[in-house]
C-alpha positions as CSV (number, residue, x, y, z in Angstrom):
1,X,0.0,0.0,0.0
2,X,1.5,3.8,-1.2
3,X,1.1,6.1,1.7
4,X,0.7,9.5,0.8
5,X,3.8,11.8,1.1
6,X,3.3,14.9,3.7
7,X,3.7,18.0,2.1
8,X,4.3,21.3,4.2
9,X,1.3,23.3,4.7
10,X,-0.8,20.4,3.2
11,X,-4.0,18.5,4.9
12,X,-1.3,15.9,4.5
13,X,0.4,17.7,7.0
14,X,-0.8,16.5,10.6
15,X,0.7,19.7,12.0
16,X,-0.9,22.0,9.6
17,X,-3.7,23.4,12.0
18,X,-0.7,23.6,14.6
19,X,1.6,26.1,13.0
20,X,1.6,29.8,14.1
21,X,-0.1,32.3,11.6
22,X,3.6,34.1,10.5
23,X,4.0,30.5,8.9
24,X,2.2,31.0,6.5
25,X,4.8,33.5,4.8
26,X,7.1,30.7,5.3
27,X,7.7,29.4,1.1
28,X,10.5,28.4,-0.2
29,X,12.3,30.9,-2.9
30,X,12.3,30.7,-6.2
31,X,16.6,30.8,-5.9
32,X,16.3,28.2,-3.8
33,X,13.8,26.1,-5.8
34,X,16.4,26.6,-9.2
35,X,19.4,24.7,-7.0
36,X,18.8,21.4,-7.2
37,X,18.8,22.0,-11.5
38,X,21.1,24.8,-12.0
39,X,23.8,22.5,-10.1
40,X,23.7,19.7,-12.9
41,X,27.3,20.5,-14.5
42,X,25.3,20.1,-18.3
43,X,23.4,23.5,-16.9
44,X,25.2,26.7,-17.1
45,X,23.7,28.7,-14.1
46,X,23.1,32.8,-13.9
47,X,20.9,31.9,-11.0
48,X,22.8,31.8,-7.9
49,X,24.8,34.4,-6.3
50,X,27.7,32.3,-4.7
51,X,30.7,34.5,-4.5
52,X,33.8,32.6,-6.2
53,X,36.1,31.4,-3.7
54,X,38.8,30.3,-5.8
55,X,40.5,33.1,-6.2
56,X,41.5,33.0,-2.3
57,X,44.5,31.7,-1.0
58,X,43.4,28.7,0.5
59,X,47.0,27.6,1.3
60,X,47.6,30.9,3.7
61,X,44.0,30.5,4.6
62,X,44.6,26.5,5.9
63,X,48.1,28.1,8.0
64,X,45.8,30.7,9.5
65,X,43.1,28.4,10.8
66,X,45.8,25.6,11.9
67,X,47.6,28.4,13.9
68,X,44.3,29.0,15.5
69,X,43.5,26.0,16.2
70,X,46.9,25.2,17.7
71,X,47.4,28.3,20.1
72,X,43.8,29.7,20.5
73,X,42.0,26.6,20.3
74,X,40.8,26.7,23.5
75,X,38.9,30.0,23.2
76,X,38.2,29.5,19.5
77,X,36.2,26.8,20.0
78,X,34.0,28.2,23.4
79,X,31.0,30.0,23.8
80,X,31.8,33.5,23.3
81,X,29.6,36.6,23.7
82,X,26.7,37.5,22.3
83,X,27.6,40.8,20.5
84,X,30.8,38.8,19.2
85,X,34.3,38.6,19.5
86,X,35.6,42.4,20.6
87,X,38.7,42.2,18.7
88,X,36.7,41.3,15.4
89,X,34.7,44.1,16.0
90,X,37.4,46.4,16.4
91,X,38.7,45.2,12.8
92,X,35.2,45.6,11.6
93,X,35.5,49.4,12.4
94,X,38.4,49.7,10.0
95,X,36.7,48.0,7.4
96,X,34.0,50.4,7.2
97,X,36.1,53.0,7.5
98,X,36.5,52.4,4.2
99,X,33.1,53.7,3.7
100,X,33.0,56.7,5.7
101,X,31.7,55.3,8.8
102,X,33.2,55.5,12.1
103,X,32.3,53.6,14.7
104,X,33.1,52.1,18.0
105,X,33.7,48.2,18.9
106,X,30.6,48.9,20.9
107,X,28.4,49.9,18.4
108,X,28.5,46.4,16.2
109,X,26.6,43.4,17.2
110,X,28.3,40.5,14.9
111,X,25.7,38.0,13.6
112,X,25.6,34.7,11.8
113,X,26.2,36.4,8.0
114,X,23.8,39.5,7.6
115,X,20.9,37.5,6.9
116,X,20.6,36.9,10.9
117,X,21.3,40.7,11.3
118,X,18.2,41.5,8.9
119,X,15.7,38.6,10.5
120,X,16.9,40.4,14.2
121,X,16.4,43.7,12.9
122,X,12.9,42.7,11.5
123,X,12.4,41.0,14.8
124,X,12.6,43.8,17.0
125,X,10.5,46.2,14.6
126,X,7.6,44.5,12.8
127,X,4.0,43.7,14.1
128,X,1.8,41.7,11.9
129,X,0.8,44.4,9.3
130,X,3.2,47.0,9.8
131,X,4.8,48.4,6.9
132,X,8.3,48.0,5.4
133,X,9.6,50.0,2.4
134,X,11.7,48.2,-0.1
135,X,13.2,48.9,-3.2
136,X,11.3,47.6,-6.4
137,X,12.9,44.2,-6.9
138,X,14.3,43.8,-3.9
139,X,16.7,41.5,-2.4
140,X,14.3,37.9,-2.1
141,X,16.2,36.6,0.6
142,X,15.0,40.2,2.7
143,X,11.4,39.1,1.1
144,X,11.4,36.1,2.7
145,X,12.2,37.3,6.1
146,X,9.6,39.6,6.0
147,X,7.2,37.8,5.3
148,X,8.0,35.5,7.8
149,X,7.1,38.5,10.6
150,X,4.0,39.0,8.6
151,X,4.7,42.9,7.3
152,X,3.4,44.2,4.5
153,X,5.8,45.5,1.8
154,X,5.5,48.4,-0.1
155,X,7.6,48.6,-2.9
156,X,9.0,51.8,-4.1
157,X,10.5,52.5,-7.8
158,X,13.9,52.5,-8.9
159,X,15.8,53.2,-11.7
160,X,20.0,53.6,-13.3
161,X,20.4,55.9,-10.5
162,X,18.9,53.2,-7.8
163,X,15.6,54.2,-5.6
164,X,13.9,57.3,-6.7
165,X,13.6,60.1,-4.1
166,X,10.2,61.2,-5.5
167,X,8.8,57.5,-5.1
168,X,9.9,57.3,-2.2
169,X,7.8,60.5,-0.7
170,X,4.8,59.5,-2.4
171,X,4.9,56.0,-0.8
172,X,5.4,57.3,2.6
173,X,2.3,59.5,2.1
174,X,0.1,57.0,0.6
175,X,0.7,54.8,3.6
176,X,0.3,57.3,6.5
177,X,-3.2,58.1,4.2
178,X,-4.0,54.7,5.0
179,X,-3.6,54.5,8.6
180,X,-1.0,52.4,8.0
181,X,2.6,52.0,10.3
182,X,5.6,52.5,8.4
183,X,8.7,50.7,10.7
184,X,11.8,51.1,8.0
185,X,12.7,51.6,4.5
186,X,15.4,48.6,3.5
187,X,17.8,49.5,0.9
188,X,20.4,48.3,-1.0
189,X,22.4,51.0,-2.0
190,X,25.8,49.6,-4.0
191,X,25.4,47.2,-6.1
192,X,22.0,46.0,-5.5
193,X,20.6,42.8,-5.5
194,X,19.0,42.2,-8.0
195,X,19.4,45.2,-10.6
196,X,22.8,46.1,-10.0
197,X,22.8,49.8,-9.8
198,X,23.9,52.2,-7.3
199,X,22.3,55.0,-6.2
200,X,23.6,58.0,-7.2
201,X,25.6,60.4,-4.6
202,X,23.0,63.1,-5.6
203,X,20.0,60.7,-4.4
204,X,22.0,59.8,-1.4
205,X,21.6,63.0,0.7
206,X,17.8,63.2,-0.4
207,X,16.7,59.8,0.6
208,X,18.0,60.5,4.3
209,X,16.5,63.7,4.6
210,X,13.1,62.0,3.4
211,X,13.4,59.4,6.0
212,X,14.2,61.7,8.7
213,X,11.5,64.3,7.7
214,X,8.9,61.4,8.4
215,X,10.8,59.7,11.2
216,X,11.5,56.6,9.2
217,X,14.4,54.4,9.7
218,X,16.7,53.1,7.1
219,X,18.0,49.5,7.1
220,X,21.3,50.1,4.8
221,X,22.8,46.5,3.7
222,X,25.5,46.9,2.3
223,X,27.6,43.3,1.6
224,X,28.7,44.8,-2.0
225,X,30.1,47.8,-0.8
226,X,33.5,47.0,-1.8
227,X,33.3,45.6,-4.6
228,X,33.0,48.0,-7.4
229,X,35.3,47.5,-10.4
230,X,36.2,51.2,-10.9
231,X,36.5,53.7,-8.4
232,X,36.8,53.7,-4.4
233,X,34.0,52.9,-2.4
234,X,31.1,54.8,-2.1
235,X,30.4,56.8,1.3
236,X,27.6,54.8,3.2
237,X,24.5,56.2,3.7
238,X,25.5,55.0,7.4
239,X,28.1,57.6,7.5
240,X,25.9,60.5,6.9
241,X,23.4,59.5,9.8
242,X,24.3,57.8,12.6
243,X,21.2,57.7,14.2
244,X,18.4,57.0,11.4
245,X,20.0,54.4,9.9
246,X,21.4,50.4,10.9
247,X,23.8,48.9,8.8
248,X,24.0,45.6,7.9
249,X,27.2,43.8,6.7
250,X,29.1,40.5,5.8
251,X,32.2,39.1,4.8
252,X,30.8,36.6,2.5
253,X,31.1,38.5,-0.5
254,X,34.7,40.1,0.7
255,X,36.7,36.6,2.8
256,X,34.2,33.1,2.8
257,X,30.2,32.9,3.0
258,X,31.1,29.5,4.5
259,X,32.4,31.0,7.8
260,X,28.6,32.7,8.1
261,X,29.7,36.0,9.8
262,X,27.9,39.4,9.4
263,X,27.2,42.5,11.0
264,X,24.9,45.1,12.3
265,X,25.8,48.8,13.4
266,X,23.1,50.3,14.9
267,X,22.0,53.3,17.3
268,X,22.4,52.3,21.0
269,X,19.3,51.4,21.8
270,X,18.5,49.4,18.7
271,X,21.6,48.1,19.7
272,X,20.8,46.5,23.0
273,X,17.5,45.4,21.5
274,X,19.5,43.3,18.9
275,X,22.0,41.9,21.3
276,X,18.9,40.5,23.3
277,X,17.1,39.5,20.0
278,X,21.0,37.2,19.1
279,X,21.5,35.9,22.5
280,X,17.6,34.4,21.9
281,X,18.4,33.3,18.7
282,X,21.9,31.6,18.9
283,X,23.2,32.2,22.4
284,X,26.1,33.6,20.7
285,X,27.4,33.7,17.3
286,X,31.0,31.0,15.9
287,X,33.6,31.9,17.9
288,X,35.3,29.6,15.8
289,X,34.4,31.6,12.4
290,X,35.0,35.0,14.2
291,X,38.3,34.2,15.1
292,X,39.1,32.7,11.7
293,X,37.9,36.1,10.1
294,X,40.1,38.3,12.7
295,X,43.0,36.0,12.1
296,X,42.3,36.2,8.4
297,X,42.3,39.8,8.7
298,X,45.5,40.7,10.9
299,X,47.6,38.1,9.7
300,X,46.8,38.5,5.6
301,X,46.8,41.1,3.0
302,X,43.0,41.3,3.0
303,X,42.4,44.6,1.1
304,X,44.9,42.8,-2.3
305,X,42.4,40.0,-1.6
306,X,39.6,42.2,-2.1
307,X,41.3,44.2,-5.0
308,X,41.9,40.8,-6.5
309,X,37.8,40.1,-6.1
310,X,37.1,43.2,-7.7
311,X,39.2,42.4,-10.3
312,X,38.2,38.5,-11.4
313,X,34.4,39.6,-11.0
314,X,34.8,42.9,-13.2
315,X,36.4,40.3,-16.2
316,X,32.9,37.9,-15.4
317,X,30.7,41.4,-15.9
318,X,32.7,42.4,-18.9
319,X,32.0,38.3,-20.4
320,X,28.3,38.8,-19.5
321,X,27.8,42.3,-21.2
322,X,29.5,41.3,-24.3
323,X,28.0,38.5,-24.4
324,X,24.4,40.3,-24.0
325,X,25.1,43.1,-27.0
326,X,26.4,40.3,-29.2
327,X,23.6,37.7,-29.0
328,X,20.5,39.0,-27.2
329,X,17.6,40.0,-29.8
330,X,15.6,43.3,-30.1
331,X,13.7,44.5,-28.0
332,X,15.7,43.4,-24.6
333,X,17.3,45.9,-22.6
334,X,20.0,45.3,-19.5
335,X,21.5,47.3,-16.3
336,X,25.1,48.1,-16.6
337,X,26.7,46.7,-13.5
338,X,29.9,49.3,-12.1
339,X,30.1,46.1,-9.4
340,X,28.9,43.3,-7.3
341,X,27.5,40.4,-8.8
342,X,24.1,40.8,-11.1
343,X,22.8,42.6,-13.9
344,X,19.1,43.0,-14.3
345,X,17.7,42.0,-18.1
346,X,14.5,43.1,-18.9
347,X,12.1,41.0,-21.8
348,X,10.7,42.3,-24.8
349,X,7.4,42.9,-24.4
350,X,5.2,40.3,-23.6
351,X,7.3,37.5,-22.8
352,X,7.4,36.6,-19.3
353,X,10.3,35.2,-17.5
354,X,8.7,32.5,-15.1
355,X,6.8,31.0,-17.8
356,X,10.2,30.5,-20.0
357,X,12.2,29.6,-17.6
358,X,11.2,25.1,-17.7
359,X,12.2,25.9,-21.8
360,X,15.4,27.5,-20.6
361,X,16.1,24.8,-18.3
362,X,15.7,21.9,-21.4
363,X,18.4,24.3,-23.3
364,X,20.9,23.7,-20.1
365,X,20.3,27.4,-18.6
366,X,19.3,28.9,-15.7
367,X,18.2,32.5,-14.2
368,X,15.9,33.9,-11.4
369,X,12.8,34.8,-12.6
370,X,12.3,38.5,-11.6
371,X,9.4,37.6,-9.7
372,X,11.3,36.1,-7.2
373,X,12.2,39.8,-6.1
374,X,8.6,41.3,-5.7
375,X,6.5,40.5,-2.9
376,X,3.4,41.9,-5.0
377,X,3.5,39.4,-8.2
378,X,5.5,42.0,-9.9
379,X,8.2,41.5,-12.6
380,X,7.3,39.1,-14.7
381,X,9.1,40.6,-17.8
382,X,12.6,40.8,-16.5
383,X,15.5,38.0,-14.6
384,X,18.5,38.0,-12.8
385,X,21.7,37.0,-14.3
386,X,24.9,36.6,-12.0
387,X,27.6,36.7,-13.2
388,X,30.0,35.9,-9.6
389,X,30.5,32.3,-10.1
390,X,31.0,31.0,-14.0
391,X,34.1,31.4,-15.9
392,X,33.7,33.9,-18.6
393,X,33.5,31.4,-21.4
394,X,31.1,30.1,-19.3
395,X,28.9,32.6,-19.0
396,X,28.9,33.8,-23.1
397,X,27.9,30.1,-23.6
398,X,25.3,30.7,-21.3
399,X,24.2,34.1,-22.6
400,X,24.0,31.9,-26.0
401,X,22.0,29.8,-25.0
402,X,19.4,32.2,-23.1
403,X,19.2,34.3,-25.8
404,X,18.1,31.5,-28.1
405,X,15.5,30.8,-25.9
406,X,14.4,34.3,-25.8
407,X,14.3,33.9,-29.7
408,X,12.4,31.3,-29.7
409,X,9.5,32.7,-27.5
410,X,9.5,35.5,-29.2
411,X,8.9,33.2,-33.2
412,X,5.8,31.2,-30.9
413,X,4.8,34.6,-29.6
414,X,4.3,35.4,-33.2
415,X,2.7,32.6,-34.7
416,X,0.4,31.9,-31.6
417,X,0.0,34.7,-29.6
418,X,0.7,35.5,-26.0
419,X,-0.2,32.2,-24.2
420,X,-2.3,33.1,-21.3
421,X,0.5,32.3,-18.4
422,X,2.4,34.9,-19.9
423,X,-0.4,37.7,-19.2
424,X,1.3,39.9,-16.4
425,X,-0.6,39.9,-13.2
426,X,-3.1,43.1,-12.6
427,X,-1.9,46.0,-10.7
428,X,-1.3,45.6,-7.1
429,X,-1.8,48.0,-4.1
430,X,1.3,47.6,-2.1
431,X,3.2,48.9,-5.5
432,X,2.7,52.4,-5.1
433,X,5.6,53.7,-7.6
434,X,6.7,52.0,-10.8
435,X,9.5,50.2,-10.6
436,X,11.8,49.7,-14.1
437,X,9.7,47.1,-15.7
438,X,6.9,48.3,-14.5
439,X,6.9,51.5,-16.2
């Protein structure tokens, strides 16, 4: 006799009427949901966004963590405290120096990677049905989390110049209109996940005086920071208001995502809040990976390693665009990445991303739909390529391939029509400013 399989969330499931109502916002991502396929070595992936870790120097790397191991390994491998190692955060200061900002050891509150810092953030702000501004697409990973508290996102428009001050006013309006609570505005300001633009040093100045004029706090994260292909880094928004705004960082993008450790700087009392929010979520975060990263960091020549990054990723970007101008058809359009890891294509009209993406897959490529990155329904017409992890012959046979897909939908498109799953959804009201493909 075949017993029925329990799905999550299913009648199936005899814990269904169990589960706590946030669970509900609990679904899996579309990123994740593209792993199990993109991995197959026949499948070139643009999907994920795993930083490229060969370009470390894992020989120098294995002496650190041996040393570590063999004269700290006693501490290393110990609870620790809950705000993290004091040393690391010390050496966290100077990094972010680098950006403008200075801090003090006491200010940071290390995490496990930033994506702990954002669900503790989230945490200690949301009630079911508050608000949170994000950028339209935004980051699906932040998505995900809140959703998981239950908020309500409101997505505000962006374009080459990253979120658009105007938007951003008219959103914050709308919302108080509605009787609505408005707890942050999340952001992405360099390099943004997934469109890849920055916003622009003029827009900057604006968007903080917008948020303090209506007493709304900015959530900065900021893990691309350093990693633009052409000029220094870009002062933080963090550096400019110490007080409206918490930064959120990581050195998964800069040293290892395996080692997991991230960063919040925030006001004191959002501070203390998130300290008590970590030591009920993890007790305290790796000592073990802290110390690795502060060994890694005094003992190696971190910023060449970061140089040397910039520099493997910005050959990978230059592969991708080429690769786009030379064999995407008419009628599709593309940001223009100046770092980090993505580049945002748009569609020609009426083809939809989601619906393509199983005819991709046969042709041994993958993206993210761009739907993944709206928590409205949004963004159908456009997907996220990354361009971090292949090689750069990699990724032109992978634009190939893509683009002949593309051609293809667009020849049925002609002879048949547009099939009904490609019909973009109706407007929604949490989308109160276009976003780019929206426009």
């Amino acid at each position: 006799m075949n017993v029925p399989q329990s799905q999550p969330g299913s009648r199936l499931d005899n814990y269904v009427d169990r589960y706590a109502a946030r669970t509900a916002g609990m679904t899996a991502s579309e990123v994740r949901a593209l792993f199990a396929v993109a991995s197959r070595p026949e499948v070139v992936s643009l999907a994920g966004g795993m930083p490229n870790i060969n370009a470390l120097p894992l020989d120098a790397v294995a002496d650190t963590v041996a040393r570590l191991v063999v004269e700290r390994g006693t501490v290393a491998l110990q609870y620790g405290s809950g705000q993290g190692d004091e040393t690391l955060r010390g050496q966290i200061c100077e990094v972010m120096r680098l950006e403008g900002i200075e801090a003090h050891p006491d200010d940071i509150t290390v995490t496990v990677g930033s994506q702990q810092a954002l669900d503790l953030v989230t945490r200690i702000f949301i009630d079911p049905g508050d608000v949170i501004l994000a950028e339209a697409p935004s980051y699906v990973g932040a998505l995900s989390t809140f959703a998981s508290y239950q908020a309500d996102v409101v997505h505000v428009g962006m374009d080459e110049d990253g979120l658009v001050p105007e938007h951003l006013e008219n959103a914050i309006a709308a919302v108080r209109a509605s009787g609505r609570r408005i707890k942050f505005l999340y952001t992405i300001p360099n390099f943004h996940n997934p469109m890849g633009v920055c916003l622009s040093p003029e827009r900057r100045g604006r968007i903080l005086e917008i948020c303090r004029a209506a007493d709304v706090l900015v959530i900065e994260d900021n893990p691309y920071g350093l990693l633009g292909f052409d000029n220094e880094p870009m002062r933080a928004l963090r550096a400019d208001d110490a007080e409206g705004v918490v930064y959120l960082g990581s050195f998964s993008k800069t040293f290892a995502p395996g080692l997991r450790v991230g960063w919040a700087v925030a006001p004191h009392a959002v501070r203390e809040k998130l300290v008590l929010a970590a030591e009920a979520s993890v007790l305290s975060p790796p000592v073990f990976s802290q110390m690795t990263v502060s060994a890694y960091l005094e003992t190696q020549p971190w910023r060449a390693q970061i140089k040397n990054y910039r520099e493997m990723y910005r050959e990978r970007r230059d592969a991708m665009l080429d690769a786009l101008r030379t064999y995407m058809p008419e009628g599709t359009t593309w940001t223009n990445p100046t770092g980090g890891f993505f580049v945002w294509v748009t569609l020609p009209a009426g083809l939809d991303a989601k619906a393509m993406l199983p005819r991709a897959v046969t042709a041994r490529v993958a993206y993210v739909p761009g739907t993944a990155f709206y928590a409205d329904g949004f963004g159908a017409s456009s997907m996220r390529l990354s361009f971090c992890y292949p090689t750069p012959e990699r990724i032109r046979e992978g634009v190939r391939r893509l683009a002949g897909v593309i051609t293809q939908e667009l020849e049925l498109r002609t002879m048949f029509g547009t099939p009904q799953s490609q019909t973009p959804p109706a407007a929604s009201p949490t989308t109160l400013a276009p976003g780019p493909d929206l426009a």
